[in-house]
C-alpha atoms as one frame of an Amber mdcrd trajectory, in Angstrom:
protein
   0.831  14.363  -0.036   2.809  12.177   1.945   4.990  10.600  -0.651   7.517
   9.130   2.163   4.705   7.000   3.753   3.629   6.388   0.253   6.679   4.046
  -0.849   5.901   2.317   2.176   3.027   1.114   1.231   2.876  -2.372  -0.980
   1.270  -0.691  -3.765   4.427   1.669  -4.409   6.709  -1.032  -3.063  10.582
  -0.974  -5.223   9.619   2.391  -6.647  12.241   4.888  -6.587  11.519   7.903
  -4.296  12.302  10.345  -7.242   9.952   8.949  -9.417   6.566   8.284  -7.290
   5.085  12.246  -8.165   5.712  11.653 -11.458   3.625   8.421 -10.878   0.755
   9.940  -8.790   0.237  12.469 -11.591   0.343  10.371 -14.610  -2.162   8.128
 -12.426  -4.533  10.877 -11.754  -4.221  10.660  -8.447  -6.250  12.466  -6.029
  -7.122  12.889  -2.076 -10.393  13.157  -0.476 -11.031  13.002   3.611 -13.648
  11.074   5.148 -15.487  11.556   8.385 -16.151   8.495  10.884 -19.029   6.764
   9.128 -18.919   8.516   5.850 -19.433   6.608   3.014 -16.722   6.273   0.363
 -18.581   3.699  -2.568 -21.961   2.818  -2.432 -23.006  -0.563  -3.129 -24.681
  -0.118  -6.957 -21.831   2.262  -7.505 -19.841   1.590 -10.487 -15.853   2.819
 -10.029 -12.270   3.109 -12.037 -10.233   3.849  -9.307  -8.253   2.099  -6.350
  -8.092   3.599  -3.279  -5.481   3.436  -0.573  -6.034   4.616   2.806  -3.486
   7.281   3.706  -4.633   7.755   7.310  -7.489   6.070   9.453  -8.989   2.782
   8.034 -12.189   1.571   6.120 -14.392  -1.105   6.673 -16.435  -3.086   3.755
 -19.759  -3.846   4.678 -22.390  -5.769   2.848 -26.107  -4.718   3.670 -29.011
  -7.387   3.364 -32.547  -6.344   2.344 -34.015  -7.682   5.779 -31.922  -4.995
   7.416 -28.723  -6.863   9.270 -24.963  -5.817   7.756 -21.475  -7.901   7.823
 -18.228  -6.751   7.850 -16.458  -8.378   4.744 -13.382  -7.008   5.341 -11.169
  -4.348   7.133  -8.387  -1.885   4.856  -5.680  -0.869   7.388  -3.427   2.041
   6.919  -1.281   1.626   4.007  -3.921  -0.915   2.608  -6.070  -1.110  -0.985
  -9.228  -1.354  -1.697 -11.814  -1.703  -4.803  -9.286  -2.852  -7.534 -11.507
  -5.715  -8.803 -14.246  -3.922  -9.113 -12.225  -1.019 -10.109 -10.505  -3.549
 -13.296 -13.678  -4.982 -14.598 -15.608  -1.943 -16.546 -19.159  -1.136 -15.278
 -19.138  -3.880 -12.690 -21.142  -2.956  -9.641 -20.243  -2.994  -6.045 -22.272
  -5.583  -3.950 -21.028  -3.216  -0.532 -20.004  -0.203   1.026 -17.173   1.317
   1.739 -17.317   3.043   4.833 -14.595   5.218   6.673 -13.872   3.009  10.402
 -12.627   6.758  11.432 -11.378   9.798  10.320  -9.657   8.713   6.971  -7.533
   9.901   4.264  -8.219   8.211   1.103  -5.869   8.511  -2.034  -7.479   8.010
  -5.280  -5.622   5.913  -8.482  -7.076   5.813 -11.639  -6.869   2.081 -12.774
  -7.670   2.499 -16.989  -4.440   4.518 -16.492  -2.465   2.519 -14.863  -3.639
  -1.016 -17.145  -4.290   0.856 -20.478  -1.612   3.908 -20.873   2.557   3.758
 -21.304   3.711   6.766 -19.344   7.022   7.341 -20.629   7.363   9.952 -17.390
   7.398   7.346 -14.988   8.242   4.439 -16.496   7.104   2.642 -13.619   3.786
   1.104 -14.214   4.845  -2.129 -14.333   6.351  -2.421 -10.459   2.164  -1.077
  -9.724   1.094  -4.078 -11.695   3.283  -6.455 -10.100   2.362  -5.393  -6.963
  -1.404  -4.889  -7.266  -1.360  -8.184  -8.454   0.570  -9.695  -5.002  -1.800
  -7.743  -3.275  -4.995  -9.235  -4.755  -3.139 -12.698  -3.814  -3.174 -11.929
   0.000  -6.362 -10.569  -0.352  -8.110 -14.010  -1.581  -6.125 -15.538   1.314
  -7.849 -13.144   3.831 -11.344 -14.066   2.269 -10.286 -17.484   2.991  -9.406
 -16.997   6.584 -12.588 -15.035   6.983 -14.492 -18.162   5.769 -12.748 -20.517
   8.252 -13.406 -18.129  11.010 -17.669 -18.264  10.302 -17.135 -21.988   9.413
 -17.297 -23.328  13.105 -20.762 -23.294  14.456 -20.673 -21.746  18.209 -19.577
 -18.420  18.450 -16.772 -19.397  21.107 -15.311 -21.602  18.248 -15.422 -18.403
  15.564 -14.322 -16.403  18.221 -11.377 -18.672  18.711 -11.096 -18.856  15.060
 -10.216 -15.045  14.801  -8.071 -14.555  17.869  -5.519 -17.199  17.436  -5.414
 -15.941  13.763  -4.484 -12.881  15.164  -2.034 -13.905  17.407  -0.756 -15.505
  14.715  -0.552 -12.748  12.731   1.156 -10.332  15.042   3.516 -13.467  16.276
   2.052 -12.753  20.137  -0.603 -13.747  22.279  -0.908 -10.198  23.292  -2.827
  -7.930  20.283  -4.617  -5.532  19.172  -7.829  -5.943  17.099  -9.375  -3.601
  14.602 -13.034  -3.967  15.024 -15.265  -2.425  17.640 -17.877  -5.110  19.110
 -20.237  -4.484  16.357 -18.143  -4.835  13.764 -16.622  -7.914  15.320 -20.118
  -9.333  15.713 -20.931  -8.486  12.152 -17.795  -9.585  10.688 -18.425 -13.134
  12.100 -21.655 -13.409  11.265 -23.041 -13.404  15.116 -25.526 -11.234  17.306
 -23.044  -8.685  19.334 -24.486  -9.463  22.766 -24.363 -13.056  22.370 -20.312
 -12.746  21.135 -20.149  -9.746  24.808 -21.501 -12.628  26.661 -19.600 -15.110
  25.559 -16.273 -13.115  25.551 -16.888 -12.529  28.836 -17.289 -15.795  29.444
 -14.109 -16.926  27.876 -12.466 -14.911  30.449 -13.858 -16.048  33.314 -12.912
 -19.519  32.317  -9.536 -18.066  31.991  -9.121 -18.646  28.272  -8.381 -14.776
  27.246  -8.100 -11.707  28.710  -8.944  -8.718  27.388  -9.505  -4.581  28.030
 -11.400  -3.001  25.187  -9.878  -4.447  22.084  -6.492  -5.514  23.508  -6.605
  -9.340  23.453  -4.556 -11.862  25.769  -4.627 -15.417  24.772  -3.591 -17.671
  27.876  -1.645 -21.321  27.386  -4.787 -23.366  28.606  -6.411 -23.048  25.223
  -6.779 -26.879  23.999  -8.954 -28.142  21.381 -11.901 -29.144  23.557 -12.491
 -25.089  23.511 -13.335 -24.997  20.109 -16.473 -27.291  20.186
């Protein structure tokens, strides 16, 4: 276990570096590996832990009965994931968790982080804290998501995103985490309609891109959002 890249993370943010095994094991913490696709939680699954991604990344995916999917979200490296479900007892998931590649997961058990005193650690509180700042930024993601699928052509969500994302690395040059699907799916849009129109954001010299490295150019202006 990588206990370096560990107090990294936010999760294990302020903890003392002597004191995180002591944490993992009164925690019950465990790691499992995931293949490219695999799936981590089921939607209909009922869970008690939180999982962190220790290498690769995860995607969370919500599958309709007439057969389409959407990306809800995207858990980086270092990132959390199922700790509401994971804090309200025998709530089921409404998605999947699937690996985005190759993926580490690290396994906390929540009842024993909420419910026990570990007088080994001593520590439980910091987790708290933090999980709670966490699930803050989290309902500001959701929100961003939701302004992103709020415009109604797919050059105006697709604007939506990539200026967030400039913002968010403070460049105009990034990299993005989805591949085309998942971008399509994750705003809500048919993937050769967003190819198409991609491409045609280039051509009219708004963006350039290679793959999923992203160059916004200065002659964005409002009028490209309609």
């Amino acid at each position: 276990m990588n206990y370096k890249f560990l107090l990294s993370t936010k999760l294990f943010c302020g903890m003392p570096p002597e004191k995180i095994k002591n944490a993992l094991s009164c925690l019950n913490a465990s790691e499992k590996e995931f293949k490219k696709g695999g799936i981590i939680y089921r939607a209909g699954d009922t869970v008690t832990e939180i999982g962190l991604v220790e290498e690769g990344s995860v995607n969370i995916t919500v599958n309709f009965y007439c057969g389409t999917s959407n990306i809800f979200g995207h858990i980086a490296k270092g990132e959390i994931f199922a700790e509401t479900y994971a804090a309200i007892p025998n709530k089921k998931l409404i998605c999947d968790v699937v690996a985005a590649e190759n993926s580490k997961i690290l396994f906390i058990d929540i009842n024993k982080l909420i419910n026990d005193t570990c007088s080994s650690c001593g520590y439980h509180g910091i987790i708290i804290h933090n999980l709670l700042q966490i699930s803050a930024e989290k309902n500001l993601k959701l929100s961003s998501r939701m302004m992103h699928t709020a415009p109604k052509t797919v050059r105006g969500r697709l604007l939506s995103y990539l200026t967030w994302q400039a913002a968010k690395n403070e460049s105009r040059e990034f990299h993005i985490p989805f591949t085309r699907q998942q971008l399509a799916d994750y705003l809500g849009v048919d993937r050769s309609v967003l190819s198409t129109e991609l491409s045609k954001m280039q051509r009219d010299g708004l963006i350039n891109y290679r793959k999923n490295d992203i160059k916004l150019n200065n002659t964005l202006n409002s009028e490209e959002w309609l």
